[in-house]
C-alpha positions in Angstrom: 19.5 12.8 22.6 17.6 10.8 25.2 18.7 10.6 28.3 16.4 8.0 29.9 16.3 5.9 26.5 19.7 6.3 24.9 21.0 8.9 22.5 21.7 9.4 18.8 23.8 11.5 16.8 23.9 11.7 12.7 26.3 13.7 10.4 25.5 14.5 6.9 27.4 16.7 4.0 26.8 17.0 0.7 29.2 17.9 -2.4 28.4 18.6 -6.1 27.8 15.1 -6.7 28.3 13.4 -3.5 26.6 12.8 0.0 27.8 10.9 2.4 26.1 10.3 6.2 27.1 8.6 9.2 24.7 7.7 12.1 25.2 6.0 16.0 22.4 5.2 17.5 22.4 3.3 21.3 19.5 3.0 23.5 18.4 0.6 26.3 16.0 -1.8 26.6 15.7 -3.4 30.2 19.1 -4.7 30.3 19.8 -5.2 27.1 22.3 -2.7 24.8 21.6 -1.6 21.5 23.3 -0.3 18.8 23.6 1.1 15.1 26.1 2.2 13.4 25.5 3.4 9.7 27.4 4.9 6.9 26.1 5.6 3.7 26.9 7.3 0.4 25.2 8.7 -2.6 26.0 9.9 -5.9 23.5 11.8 -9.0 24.4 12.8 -11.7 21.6 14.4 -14.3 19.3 11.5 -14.3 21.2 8.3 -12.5 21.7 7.8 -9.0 23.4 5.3 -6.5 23.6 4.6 -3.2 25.6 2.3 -0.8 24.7 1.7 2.8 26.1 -0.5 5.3 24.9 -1.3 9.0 26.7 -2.6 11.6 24.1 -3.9 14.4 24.5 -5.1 17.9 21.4 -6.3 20.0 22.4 -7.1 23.6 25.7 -9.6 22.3 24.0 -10.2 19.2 26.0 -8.6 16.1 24.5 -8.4 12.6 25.2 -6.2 9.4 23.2 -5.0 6.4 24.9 -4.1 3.3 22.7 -2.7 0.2 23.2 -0.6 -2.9 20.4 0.9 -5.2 20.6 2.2 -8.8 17.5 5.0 -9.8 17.2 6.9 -13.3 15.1 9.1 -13.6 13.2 9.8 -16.8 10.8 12.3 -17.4 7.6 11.6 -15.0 8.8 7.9 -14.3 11.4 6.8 -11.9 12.9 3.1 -12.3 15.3 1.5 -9.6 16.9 -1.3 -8.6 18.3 -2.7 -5.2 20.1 -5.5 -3.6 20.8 -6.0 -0.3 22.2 -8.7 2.6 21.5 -9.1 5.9 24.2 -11.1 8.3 23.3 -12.1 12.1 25.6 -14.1 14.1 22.3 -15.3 16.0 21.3 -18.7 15.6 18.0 -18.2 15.6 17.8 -15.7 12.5 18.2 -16.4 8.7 20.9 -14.4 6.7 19.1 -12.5 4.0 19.7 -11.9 0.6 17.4 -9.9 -1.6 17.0 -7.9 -4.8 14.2 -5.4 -5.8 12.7 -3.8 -8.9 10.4 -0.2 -8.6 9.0 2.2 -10.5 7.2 4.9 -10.2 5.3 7.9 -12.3 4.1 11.1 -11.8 0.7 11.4 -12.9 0.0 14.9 -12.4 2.6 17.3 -10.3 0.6 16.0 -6.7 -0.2 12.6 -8.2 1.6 9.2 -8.4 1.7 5.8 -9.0 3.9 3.5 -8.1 4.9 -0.6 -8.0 7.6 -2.8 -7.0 8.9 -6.1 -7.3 11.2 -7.9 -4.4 12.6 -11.3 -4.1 14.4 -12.5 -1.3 15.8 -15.4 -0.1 17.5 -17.1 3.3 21.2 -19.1 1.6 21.5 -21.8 4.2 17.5 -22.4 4.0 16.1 -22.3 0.5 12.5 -22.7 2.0 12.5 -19.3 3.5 12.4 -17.7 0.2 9.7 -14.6 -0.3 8.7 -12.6 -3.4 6.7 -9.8 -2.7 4.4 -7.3 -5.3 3.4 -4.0 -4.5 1.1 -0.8 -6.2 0.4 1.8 -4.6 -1.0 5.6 -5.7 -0.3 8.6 -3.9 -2.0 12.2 -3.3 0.1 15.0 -2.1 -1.8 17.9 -0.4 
């Protein structure tokens, strides 16, 4: 909590299976109010998981939400997943969003991976705002 800035405040619990989170967030900018509201849920099981989130956003008068639900499995050293995702404004001066994603990634050694992903997304009312996006990376843990 912020006093000067704004404040937040975030809830999680977890079950056997389940978690499930909730999160308000509100600060100021100049005069302008901001918030976030988000809710999200996860379920594993041995070696699948999913997720659902959803965002409700409001900056200044502006509201917009983000909806988006992944798929992992998880198999051996190497991790695949999927997402796909929206993203609604009520702003006239921003896109809605659609997108979907692919990943991987594998563990080389037990500090060592690799990873890459695939994302396409793409603006419905403006099929020229359309992005695809490739990704590797590696990654050292200490």
């Amino acid at each position: 909590w912020s006093p000067e800035n704004g404040n937040s405040l975030s809830l999680a619990h977890h079950l056997t299976k389940w978690d499930f989170a909730l999160a308000i967030n509100s600060d100021q900018s100049g005069t302008t109010q901001n918030r976030a509201t988000k809710l999200g849920v996860r379920y594993h099981s041995n070696e699948w998981m999913s997720a659902f989130q959803y965002e409700s956003l409001k900056n200044g008068t502006t509201p917009a939400s983000n909806a988006y639900i992944n798929l992992f499995k998880q198999d051996g050293k190497s991790e695949y997943g999927g997402s796909l995702g929206v993203y609604r404004s009520d702003s006239a001066t921003e896109l809605d969003l659609n997108y979907i994603a692919l990943g991987m990634k594998y563990a080389i050694a037990k500090n060592n991976i690799i990873h890459a992903g695939y994302r396409v997304s793409s603006a419905p009312s403006d099929g020229s705002q359309s992005e695809k996006a490739f990704g590797l990376g590696f990654r050292y843990s200490f």
